[in-house]
N, C-alpha and C positions, 0 to 999 in steps of 0.2 A: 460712534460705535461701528460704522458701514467700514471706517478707513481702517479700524481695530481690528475687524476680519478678514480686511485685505492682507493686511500683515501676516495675523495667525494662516491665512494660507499659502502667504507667499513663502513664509518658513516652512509650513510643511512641506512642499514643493520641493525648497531643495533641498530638506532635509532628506527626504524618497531619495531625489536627484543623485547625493552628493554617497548614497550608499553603497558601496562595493560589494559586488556577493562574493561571498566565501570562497575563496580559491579552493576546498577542498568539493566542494561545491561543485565547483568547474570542473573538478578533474572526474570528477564521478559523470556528469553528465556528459564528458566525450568520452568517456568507456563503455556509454551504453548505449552513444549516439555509434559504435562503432558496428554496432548489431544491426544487419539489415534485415535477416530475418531468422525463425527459427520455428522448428516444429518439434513438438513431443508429446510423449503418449502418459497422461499423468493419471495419477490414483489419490480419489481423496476420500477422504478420513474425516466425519464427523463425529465431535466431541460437545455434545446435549445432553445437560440431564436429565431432560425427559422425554429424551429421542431414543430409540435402539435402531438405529439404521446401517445396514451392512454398506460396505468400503463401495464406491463407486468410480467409476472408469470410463474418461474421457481422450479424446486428440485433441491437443490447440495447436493452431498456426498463427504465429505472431509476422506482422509486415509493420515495417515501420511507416508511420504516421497513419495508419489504418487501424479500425478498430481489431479486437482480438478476435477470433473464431474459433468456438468451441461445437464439437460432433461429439455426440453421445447415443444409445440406445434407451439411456432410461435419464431421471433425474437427476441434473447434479444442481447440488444448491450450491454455490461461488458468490462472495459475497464483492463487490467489483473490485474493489480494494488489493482481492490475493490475486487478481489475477492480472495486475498490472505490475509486469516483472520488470518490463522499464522505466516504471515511474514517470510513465510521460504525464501523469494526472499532476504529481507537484511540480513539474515544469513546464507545464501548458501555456500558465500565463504568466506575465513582470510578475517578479516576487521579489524581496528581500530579504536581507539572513542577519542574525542575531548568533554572535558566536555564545555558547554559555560553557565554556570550557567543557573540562573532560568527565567523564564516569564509569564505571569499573563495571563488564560484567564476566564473571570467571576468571579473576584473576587478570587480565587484560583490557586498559582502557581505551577506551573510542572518544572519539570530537560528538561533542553535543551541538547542534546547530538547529535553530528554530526556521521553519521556512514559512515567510508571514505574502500572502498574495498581494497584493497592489489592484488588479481588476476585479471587478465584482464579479464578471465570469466564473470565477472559478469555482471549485464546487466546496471549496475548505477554506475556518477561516485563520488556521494554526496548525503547520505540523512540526513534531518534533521529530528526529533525526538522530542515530548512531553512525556514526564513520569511521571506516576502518582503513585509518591513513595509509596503510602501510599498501593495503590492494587498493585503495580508489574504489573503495563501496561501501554503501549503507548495508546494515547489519540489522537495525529494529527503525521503524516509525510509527511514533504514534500517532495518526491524523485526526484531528475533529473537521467532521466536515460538517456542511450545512442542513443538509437533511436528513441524515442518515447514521447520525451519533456518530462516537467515537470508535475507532480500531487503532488496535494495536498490530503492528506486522514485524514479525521477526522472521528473516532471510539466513539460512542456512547452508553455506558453500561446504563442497567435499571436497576442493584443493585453494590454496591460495591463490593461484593464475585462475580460479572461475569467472567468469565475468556475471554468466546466470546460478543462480541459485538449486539446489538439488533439490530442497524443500522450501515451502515459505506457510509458516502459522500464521492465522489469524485469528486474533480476539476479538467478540466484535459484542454488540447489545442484541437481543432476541428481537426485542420488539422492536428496532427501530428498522428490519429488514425483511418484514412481514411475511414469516416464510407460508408459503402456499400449502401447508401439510396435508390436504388432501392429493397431492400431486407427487408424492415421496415414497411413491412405488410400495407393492404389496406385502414386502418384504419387514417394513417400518413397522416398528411399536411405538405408540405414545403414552406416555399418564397424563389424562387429559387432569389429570386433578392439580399435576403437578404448572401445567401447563397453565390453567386457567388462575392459579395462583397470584395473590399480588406483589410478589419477592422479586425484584430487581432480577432477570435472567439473561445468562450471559453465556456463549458457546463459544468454540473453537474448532476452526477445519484447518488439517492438515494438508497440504498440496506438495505430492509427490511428483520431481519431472526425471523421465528418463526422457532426453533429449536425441532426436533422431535424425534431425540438420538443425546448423547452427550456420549462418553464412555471413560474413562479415565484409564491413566496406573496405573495397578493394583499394 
């Protein structure tokens, strides 16, 4: 039986081993490996049903391999998902790709690619992937991560040559983000009734960037 599990791992092993990640894959992460840094002045937009909360307004400064840094005057809820424009969270650590061919949205289809971790490190244990062969970028991902449910994220370019996104939506689970609502500034309505309810609750924020340096490796 002992020698039987040698096997089954030694096959897994190179099966890992023997995997190629997805050239499209590649190409996306040296287009955003090309970003050293960037700052911009973004506006976001929360989408709650049982929230009335006015548009809020933040500065982020992104550096690469450093965390992101956001300045604000009042509350922003950012759920960490949207505001990882580089994606450095799915390529943190060894992972491997699963092509599952193509899917249609608008009339125009993207590469579907599943991006599965390999180290336990990481914070997800599956995400899936839109790519837009033609620019070298993800379009939508929907990640399940480990603690913190799932999200959907859809990236939103205003030209083909973008490399950052103008907006980026996020869907995400209510409750598995445990928002602070006493912290949601004075401005905020809630139904607490609506709130307190046992129906599966699900929000959406909008991140708007006007980009005000973008600096890229020389």
């Amino acid at each position: 039986m002992a020698r039987f599990s040698i096997y089954i791992f030694l096959f897994y092993t190179c099966f890992l081993n023997a995997q190629v990640i997805d050239p499209n894959i590649i190409k996306v992460q040296e287009r955003l490996d090309s970003i050293e840094k960037f700052s911009a002045d973004l506006e976001l937009e929360v989408a709650i049903s049982f929230i009335n909360i006015p548009n809020k307004f933040a500065k982020i400064v992104y550096t690469k391999n450093e965390d992101t840094k956001v300045v604000s005057d009042d509350f922003v809820l950012i759920p960490k998902k949207g505001l990882d424009v580089s994606l450095n969270q799915l390529f943190k650590y060894p992972f491997i790709t699963v092509d599952r061919g193509f899917e249609e949205r608008n009339d125009k289809e993207y590469k579907l690619v599943n991006i599965i971790p390999t180290d336990k490190k990481a914070d997800f244990s599956i995400a899936s992937v839109l790519i837009d062969i033609e620019n070298d970028r993800i379009i939508e991902s929907e990640i399940n991560t480990k603690k913190d449910g799932s999200y959907l994220v859809k990236m939103h370019f205003d030209k083909p040559s973008s490399v950052l996104p103008k907006q980026i939506e996020v869907q995400f689970e209510i409750e598995r983000i445990r928002i602070p609502l006493k912290y949601m500034g004075k401005e905020a309505t809630i139904d607490k009734k609506k709130y307190k309810s046992g129906e599966v609750k699900t929000g959406t924020i909008f991140l708007n960037f006007t980009y005000t340096d973008i600096i890229y490796k020389a």
